[in-house]
C-alpha positions in Angstrom: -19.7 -16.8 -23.9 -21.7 -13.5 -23.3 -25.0 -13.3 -22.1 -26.8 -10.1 -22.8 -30.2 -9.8 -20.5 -32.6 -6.5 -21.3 -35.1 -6.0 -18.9 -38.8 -6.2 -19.9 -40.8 -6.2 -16.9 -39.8 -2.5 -15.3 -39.9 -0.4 -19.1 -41.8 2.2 -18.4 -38.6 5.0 -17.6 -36.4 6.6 -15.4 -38.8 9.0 -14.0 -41.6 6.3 -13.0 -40.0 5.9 -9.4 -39.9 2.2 -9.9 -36.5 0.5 -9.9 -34.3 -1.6 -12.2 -32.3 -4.2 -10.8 -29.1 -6.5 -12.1 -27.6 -9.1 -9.8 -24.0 -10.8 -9.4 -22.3 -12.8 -7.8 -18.9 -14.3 -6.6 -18.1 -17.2 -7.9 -18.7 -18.9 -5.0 -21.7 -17.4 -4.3 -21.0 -15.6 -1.1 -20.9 -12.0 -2.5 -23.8 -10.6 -4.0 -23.6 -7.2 -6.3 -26.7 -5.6 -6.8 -27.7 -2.6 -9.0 -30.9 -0.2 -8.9 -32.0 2.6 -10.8 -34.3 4.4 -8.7 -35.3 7.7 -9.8 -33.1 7.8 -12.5 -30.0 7.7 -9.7 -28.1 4.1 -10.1 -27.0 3.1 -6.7 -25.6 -0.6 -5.5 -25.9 -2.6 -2.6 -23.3 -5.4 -1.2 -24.2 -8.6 0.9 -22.1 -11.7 2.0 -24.4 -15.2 2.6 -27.1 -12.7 2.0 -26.3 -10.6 4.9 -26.0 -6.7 3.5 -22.3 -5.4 4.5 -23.2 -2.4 2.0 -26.2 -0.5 2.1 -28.0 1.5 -1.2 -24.5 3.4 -1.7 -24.7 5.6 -4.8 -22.9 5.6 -7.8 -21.8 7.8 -11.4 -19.9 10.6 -11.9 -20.1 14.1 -13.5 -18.0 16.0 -16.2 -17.7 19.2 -17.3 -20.3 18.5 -20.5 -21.9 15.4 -18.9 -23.8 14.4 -15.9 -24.2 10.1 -15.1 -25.6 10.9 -11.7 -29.2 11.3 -12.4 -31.6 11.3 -14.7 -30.4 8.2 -16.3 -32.1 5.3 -18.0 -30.9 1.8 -17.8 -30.1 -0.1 -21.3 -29.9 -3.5 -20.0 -26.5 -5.4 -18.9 -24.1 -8.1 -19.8 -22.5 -11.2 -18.0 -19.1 -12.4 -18.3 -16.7 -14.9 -16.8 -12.7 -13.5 -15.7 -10.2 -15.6 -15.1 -6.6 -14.4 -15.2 -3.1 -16.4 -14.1 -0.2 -14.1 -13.8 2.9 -14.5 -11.4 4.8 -11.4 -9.5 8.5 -11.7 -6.7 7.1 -8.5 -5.9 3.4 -9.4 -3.8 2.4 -11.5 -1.1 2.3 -14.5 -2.7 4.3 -15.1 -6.3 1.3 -17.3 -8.2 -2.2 -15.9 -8.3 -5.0 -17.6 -10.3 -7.6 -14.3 -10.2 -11.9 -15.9 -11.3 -14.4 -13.6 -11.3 -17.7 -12.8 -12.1 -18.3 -9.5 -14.6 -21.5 -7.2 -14.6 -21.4 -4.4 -17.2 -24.4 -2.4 -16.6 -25.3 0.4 -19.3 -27.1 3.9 -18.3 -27.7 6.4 -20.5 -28.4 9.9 -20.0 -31.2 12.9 -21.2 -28.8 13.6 -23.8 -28.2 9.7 -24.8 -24.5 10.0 -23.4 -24.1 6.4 -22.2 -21.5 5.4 -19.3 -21.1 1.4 -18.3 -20.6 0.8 -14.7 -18.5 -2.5 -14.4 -18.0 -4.8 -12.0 -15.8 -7.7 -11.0 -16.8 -10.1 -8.6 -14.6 -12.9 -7.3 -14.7 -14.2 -4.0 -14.4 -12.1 -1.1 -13.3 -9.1 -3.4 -15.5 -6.7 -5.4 -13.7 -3.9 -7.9 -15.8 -1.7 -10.2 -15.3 1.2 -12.5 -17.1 3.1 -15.0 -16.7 3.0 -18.5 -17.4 6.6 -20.7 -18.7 5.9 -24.0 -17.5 8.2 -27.0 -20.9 9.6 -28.5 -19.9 12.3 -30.6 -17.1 14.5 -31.6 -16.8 16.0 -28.2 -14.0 13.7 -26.4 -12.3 15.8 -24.4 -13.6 16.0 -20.6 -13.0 16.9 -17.5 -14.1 14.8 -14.9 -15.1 17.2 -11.9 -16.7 14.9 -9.5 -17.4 11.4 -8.9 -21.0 10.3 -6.8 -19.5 6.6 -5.6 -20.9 6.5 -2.2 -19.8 3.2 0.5 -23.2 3.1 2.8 -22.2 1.2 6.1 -24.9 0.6 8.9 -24.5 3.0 12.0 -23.5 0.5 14.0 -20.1 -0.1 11.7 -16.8 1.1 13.1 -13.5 2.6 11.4 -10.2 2.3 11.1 -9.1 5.0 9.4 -6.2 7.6 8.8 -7.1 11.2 8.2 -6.3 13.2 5.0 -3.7 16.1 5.7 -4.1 19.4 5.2 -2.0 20.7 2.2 1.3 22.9 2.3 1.8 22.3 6.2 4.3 20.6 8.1 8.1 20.4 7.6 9.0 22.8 4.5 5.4 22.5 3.6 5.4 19.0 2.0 2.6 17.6 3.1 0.4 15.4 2.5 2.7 13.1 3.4 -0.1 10.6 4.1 1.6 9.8 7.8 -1.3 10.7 9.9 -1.7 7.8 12.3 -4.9 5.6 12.9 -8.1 6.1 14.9 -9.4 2.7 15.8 -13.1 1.4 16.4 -14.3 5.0 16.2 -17.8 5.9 15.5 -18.9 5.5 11.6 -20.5 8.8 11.4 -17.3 10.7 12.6 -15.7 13.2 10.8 -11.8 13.2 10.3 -9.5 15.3 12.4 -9.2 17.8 9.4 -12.4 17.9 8.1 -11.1 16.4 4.5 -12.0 12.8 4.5 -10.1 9.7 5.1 -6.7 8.4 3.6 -7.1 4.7 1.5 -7.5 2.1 2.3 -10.0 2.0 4.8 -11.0 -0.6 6.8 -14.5 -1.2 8.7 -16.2 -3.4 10.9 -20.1 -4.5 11.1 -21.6 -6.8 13.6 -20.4 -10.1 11.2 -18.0 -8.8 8.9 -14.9 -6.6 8.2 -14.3 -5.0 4.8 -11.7 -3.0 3.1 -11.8 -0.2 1.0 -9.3 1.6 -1.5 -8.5 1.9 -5.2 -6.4 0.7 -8.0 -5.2 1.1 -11.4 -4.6 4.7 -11.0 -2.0 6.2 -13.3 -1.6 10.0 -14.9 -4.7 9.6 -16.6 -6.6 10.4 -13.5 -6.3 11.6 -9.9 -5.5 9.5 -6.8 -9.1 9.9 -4.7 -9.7 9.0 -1.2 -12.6 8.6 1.2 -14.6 11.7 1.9 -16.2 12.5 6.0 -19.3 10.7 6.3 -23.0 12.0 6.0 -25.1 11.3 9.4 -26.5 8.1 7.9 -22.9 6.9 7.2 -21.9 6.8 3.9 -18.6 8.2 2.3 -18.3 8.9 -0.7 -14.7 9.2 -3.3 -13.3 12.4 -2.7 -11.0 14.0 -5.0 -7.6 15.9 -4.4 -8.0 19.1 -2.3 -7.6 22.5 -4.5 -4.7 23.7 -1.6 -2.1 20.5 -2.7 0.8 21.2 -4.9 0.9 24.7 -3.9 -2.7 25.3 -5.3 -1.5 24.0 -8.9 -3.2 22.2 -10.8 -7.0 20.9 -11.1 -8.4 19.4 -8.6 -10.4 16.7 -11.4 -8.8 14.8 -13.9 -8.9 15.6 -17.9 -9.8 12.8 -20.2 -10.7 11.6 -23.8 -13.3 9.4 -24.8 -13.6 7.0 -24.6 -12.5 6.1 -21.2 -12.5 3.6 -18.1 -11.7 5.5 -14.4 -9.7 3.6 -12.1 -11.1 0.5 -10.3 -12.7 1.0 -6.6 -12.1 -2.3 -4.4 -13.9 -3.5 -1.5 -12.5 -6.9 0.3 -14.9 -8.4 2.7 -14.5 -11.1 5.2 -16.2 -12.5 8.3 -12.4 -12.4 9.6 -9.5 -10.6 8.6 -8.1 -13.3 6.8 -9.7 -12.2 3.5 -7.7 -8.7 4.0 -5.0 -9.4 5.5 -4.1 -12.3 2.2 -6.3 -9.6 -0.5 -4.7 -9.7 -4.0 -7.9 -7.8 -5.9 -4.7 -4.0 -6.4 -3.1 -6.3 -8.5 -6.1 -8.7 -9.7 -7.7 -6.1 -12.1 -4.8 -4.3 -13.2 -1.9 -5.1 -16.5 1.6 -3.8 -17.0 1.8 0.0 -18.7 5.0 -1.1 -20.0 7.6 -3.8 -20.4 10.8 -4.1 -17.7 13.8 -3.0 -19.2 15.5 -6.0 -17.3 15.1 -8.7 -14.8 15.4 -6.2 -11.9 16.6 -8.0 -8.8 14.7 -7.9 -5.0 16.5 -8.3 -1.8 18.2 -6.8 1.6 20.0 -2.7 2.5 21.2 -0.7 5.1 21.1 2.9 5.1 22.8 5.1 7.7 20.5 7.7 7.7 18.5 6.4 10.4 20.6 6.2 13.4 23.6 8.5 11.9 21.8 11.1 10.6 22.5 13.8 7.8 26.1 14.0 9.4 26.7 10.2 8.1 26.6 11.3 3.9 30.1 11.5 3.6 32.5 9.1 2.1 33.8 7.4 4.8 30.3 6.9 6.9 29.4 4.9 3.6 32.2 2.9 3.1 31.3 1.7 6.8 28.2 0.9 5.9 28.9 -0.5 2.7 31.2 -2.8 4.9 28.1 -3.7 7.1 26.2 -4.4 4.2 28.8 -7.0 2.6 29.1 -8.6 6.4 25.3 -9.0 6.3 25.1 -10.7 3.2 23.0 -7.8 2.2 22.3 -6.6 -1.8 22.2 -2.8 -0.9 23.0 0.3 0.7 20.7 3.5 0.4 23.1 6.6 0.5 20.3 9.4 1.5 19.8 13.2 1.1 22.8 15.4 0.9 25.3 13.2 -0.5 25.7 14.8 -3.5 27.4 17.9 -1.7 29.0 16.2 1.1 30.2 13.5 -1.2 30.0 14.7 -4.3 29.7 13.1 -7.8 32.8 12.2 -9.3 33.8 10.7 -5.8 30.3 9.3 -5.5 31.2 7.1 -8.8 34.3 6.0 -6.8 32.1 4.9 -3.8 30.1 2.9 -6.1 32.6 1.4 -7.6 33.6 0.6 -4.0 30.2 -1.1 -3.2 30.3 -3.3 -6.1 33.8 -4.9 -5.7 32.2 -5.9 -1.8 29.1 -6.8 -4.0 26.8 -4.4 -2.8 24.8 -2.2 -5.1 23.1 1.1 -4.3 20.1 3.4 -4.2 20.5 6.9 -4.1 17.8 9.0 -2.6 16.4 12.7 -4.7 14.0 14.9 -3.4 11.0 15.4 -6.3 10.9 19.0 -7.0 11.3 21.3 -7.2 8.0 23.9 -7.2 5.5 21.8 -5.0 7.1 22.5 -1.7 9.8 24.2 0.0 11.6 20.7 1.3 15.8 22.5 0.8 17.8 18.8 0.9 19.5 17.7 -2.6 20.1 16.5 -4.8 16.6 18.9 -6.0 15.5 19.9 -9.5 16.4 17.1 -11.1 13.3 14.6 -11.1 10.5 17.4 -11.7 11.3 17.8 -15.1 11.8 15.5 -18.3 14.9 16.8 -19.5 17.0 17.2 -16.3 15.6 14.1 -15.2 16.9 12.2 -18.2 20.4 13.5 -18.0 20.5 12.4 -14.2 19.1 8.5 -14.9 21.7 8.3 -17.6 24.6 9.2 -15.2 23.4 6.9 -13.3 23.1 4.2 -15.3 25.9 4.4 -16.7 27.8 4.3 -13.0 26.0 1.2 -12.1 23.5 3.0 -9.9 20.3 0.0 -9.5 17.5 2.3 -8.1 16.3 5.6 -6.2 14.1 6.7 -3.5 12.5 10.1 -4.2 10.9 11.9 -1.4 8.3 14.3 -0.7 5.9 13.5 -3.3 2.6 15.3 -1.7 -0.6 15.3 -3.4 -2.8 13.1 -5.7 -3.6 15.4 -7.9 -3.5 14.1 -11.8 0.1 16.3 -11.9 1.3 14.5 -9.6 0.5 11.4 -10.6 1.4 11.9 -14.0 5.0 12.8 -12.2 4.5 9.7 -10.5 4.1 7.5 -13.8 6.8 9.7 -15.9 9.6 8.5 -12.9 9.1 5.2 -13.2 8.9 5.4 -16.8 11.9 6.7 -17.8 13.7 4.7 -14.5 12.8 2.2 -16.4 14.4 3.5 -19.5 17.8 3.3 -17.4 17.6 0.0 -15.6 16.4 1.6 -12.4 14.1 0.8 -9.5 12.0 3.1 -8.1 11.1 3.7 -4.2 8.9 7.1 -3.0 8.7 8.2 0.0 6.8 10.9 1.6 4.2 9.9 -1.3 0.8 8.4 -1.5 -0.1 4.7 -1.7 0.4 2.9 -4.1 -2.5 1.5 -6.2 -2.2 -1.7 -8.1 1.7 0.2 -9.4 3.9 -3.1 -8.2 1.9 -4.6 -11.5 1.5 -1.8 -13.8 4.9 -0.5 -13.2 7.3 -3.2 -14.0 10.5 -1.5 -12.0 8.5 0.0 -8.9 9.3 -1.2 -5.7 7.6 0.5 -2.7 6.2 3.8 -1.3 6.2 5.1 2.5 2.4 6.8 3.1 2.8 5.0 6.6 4.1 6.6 10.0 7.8 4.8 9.1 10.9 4.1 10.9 12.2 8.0 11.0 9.3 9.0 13.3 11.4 6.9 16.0 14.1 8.7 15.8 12.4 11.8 16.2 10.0 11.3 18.9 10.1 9.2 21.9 6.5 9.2 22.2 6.6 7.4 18.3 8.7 4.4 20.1 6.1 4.8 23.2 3.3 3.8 20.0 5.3 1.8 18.2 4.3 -1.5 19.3 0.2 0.0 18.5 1.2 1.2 15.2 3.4 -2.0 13.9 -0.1 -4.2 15.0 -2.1 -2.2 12.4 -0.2 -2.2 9.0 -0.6 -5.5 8.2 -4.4 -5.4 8.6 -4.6 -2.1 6.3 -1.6 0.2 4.5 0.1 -3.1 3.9 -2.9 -4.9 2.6 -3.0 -3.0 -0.9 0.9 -2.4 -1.3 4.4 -2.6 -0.6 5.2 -0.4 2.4 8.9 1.3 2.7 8.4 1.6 6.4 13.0 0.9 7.2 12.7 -1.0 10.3 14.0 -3.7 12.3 15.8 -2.0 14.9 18.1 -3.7 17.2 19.8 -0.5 18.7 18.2 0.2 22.4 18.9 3.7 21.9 18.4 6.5 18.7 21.6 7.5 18.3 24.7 6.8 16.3 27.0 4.9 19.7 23.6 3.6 21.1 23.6 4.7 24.0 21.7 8.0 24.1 18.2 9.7 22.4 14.8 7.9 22.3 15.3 4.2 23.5 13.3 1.5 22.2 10.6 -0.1 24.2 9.6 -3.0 22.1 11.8 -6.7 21.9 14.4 -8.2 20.0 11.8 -10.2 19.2 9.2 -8.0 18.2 11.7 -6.6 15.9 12.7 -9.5 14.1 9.2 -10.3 13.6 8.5 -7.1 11.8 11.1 -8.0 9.4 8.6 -10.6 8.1 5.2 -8.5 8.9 6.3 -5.7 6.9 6.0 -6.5 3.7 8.3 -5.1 0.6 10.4 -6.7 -2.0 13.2 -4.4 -1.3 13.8 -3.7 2.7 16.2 -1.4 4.1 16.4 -2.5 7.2 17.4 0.3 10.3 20.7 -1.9 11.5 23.7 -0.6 12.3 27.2 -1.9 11.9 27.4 -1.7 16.3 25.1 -4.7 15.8 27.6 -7.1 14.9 29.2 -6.6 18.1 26.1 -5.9 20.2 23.2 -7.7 19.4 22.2 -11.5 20.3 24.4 -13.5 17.7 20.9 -15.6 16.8 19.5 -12.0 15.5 22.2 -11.4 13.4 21.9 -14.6 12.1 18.2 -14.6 11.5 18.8 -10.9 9.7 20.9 -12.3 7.6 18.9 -14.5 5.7 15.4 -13.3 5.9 14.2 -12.8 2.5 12.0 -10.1 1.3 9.9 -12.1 -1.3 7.4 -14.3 -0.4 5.7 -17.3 -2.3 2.7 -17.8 -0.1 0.8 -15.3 2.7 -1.4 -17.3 5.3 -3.2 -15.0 8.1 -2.9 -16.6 11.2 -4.5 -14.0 14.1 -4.8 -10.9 15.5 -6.7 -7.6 15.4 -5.8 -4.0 14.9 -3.9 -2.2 17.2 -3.6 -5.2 19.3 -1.3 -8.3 18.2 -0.9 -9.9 14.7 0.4 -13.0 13.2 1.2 -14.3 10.3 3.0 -16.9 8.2 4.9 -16.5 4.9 6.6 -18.9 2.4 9.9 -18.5 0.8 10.1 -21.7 -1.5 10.8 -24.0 0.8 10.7 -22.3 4.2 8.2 -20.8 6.4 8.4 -17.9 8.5 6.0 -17.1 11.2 6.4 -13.9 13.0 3.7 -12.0 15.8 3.5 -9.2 17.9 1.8 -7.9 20.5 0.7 -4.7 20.9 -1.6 -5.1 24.5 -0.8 -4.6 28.2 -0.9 -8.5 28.8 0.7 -11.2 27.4 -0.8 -13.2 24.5 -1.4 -16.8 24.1 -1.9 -17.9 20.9 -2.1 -21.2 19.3 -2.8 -22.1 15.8 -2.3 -24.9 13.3 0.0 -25.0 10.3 -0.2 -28.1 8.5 2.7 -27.4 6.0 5.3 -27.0 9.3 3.8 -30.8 10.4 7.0 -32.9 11.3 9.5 -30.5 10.6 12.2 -29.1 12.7 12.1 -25.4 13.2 14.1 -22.6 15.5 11.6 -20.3 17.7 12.6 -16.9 18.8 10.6 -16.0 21.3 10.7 -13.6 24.4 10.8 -14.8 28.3 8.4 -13.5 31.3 11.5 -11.3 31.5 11.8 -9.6 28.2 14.7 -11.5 27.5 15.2 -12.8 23.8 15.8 -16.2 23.3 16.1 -19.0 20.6 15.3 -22.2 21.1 15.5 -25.5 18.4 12.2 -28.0 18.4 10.7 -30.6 16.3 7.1 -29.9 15.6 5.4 -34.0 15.0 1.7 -32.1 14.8 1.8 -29.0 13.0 0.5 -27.0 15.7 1.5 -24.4 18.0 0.8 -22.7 21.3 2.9 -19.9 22.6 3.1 -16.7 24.6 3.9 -13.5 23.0 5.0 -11.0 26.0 3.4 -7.2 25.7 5.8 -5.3 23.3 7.3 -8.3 22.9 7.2 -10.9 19.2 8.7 -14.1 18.1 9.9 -15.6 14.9 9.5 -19.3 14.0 11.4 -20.8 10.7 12.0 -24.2 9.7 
């Protein structure tokens, strides 16, 4: 039932300098939306048990014919109740039941161009849009800039990732959106590169910590991000920069009316549970299209990671395609190059290899090309429609099950209409889809049917090539879960269990963090399809209770509870497979960590703990737990991993 409420006591207009107000809230009344016109500017505020988290922040947007930042006149609203069941293997928890509360607030312009600004409340998450109105025969628009401002209190802090610079960096492929964190900094201060702030975003007040990024984004607009603060704090969405993609392109997105933008999120908690267990990417967002078939989730190796480029040749990958059947694993990712150093017609052998030992595989492309100067093949055959075709049918027809295409730089609309038209016509040909050196993905594990994962995180390469990467590693691993994995799967190809980076493990960078921390971010990580950074030396050299836990962690979980931790410092938390429970933490600080916590669903159950001594040393131990609760010590670089 609708409830439509014009407002009678503030008539008099938008130029009067008094303001308009509409008010919603959460359904559990927690989080309160409100929305002025002041001025005729509309702005919003946000507060939690009527504490503000969000100050006046401003909001429309701006076209090429139109303006909806000013000058507006408010037509009244509307109230409606959202409710929504829907059920993914591919998030942090398979069953979501989505309520929320919806505020469509209508503005009008000098011109009587009208744009709805909606919003959906449920509790602990807020995602709005606007909504273009057609009002005449002019429908097609550009939009050139959107006004949606996030004003935090000076005393906030930030955990943010810059924006790259375009065309810089190896081959000139960035933005690669691998830029590293700055913790508790300042809210006023502006990004290393001048260009605004990577989503999500995540920020603490006094009382509260909230999260911001996008979702539903598809080729019908441009992937935005946070722009550099003003001096009282507020960013604003920024679109693409006019240097990505080679300077190609617009940096706004073209649209016919009418039209809905993609949806800004904010997720706010007075811990990090409310982030760290966030479903709202997925909430507000339907599938673009059907799957072509049931596509199936699980377990890889790729040899890339410790072999290097010299490991794409047939042999290297029948060794690892061994590894992979010994592991009980689903998949091997072959990587660049192997379509010279292998070949295709004995490529279709190796597959056919990999499927009598039961293992299917992913093959990795690079995107372009024209947007960068990145030389590894197979190249110039996922940029365009008609090459790209022929490709997916060759490798549907030779049993190929998905792909990882790399260096994907940019959010302008190209690109993310190059984005949707890969996963589209994957789809066509059975095929799931992985990016990598790409941006984030937004709300694409529901719209896209047969997408998997994206990298836009500092991954697993960066240890190979840098020692001071492994020296961070333990900092880094303790801040995904609390933001790049809080909005999306992340392809980050961990879990090492070498001690050195090399292909005989025993020279290169050396790893500084535990067993135990490494099992654990097998479980922290989150992604329905994991290639994991093993190596077949493992079976030989590794603690036989690692091995053993490797081989039959899943990678889809039923249920995500956040147990602990903070940023940068030590995190835990536990996940359900059906039946069984995993728990995993790490710890990121100079000191051991004690943590205890309660988890009532483990009460009189037997479980195994992997856990690390005073020593370092990984061990396993075997308890019953009669109470449900847990206390424990999580050594500095160290983790641990309980399962029932």
């Amino acid at each position: 039932m609708k409830n439509i409420f014009l407002f009678i006591a503030i008539i008099t207009g938008f130029n009067t300098g008094f303001a308009q107000k509409a008010v919603i809230n959460s359904p559990d009344e927690a989080v309160k939306v409100e929305i002025y016109l002041e001025e005729g500017k509309p702005t919003y505020s946000v507060l939690y048990k009527n504490e503000v988290v969000l100050e006046k922040s401003r909001l429309g947007l701006k076209t090429n014919i139109s303006d909806y930042s000013k000058g507006l006149t408010f037509e009244g609203h509307e109230t409606n109740s959202v409710e929504k069941t829907y059920e993914s293997k591919k998030l942090k928890k398979s069953g979501i039941n989505y309520k929320a509360k919806e505020l469509i607030s209508t503005f009008s312009n000098k011109e009587g161009q009208k744009i709805d600004v909606v919003f959906h409340v449920s509790d602990n998450d807020i995602a709005f849009r606007y909504h273009l109105q057609k009002y005449s025969d002019t429908i097609a628009h550009l939009v050139t800039k959107e006004f949606t401002g996030f004003n935090f209190q000076k005393t906030a802090k930030g955990f943010l990732t810059p924006q790259s610079k375009s065309m810089v960096g190896f081959q000139r492929t960035k933005p690669s959106y691998e830029e590293g964190y700055y913790l508790d900094q300042d809210i006023t201060a502006a990004s290393a590169n001048n260009l605004g702030y990577t989503f999500p975003g995540l920020f603490k007040t006094e009382d509260h910590w909230i999260l911001l990024s996008e979702t539903g984004v598809d080729g019908t607009y441009v992937g935005a991000h946070l722009s550099d603060p003003n001096a009282e704090g507020e960013y604003t969405i920024a679109f693409p920069d006019s240097t990505e993609n080679n300077d190609f392109g617009s940096t706004g997105a073209a649209i016919s009316l009418p039209f809905s933008t993609p949806w800004r999120t904010i997720t706010i908690g007075e811990t990090l549970k409310p982030i760290v267990e966030t479903t709202i990417p997925f909430d507000v967002v339907e599938p673009l299209y059907e799957a072509s078939q049931d596509y199936e989730f699980g377990r890889g190796v790729w040899s890339w990671i410790m072999w290097q480029d010299g490991s794409m040749n047939y042999d290297d990958q029948v060794t690892y395609i061994d590894f992979a059947a010994e592991m009980g694993y689903e998949y091997i990712l072959i990587d660049a190059l192997w379509d010279q150093n292998i070949g295709y017609d004995r490529m279709e052998q190796l597959i056919d290899y990999a499927n009598i030992k039961n293992v299917d595989v992913f093959l990795w492309y690079n995107s372009n090309g024209v947007a960068n100067d990145a030389p590894m093949t197979p190249r110039n055959k996922m940029h365009r429609a008609i090459t790209r075709k022929q490709e997916m049918q060759w490798l549907q027809e030779n049993g190929v099950k998905g792909l990882k295409v790399d260096f994907m730089g940019g959010d302008k609309q190209e690109t993310i209409q190059l984005y949707e038209d890969i996963m589209s016509d994957a789809n066509d040909h059975g095929l799931m889809m992985i990016f990598h050196g790409a941006t984030i993905p937004r709300g694409w594990e529901v719209m896209y049917p047969n997408f998997i994962s994206t990298e836009a995180v500092l991954a697993s390469e960066n240890l190979m090539f840098s020692q001071y990467a492994n020296d961070q590693e333990a900092r880094s691993a303790a801040i995904h879960p609390f933001i790049r994995n809080t909005v999306g799967s992340m392809d980050f190809g961990g879990t090492v269990l070498n001690e050195r980076y090399n292909r005989t493990n025993d020279g290169g960078n050396f790893r500084r963090t535990s067993d135990a921390f490494q099992l654990a971010t097998a479980v922290l990580f989150q992604t329905p399809v994991q290639f994991f950074a093993l190596t077949p030396n493992n079976l030989e050299d590794a603690p036989e209770f690692a091995i053993d836990f490797m081989k039959n962690v899943p990678t889809t979980w039923d249920e995500t509870i956040f147990i602990e931790g903070y940023p940068g410092e030590y995190s835990v938390i536990a996940r359900r497979h059906k039946n069984q429970w995993y728990i995993a933490g790490i710890n990121a600080s100079k000191e051991a960590k004690k943590v205890s916590f309660s988890l009532p669903e483990m009460e009189g159950k037997k479980f195994s703990i992997i856990n690390d001594s005073k020593k370092g040393k990984t061990e396993k131990k075997e308890i019953t737990e009669k109470r449900g609760k847990f206390e424990l010590t999580i050594q500095p670089q160290g983790g641990f991993v309980i399962t029932n």
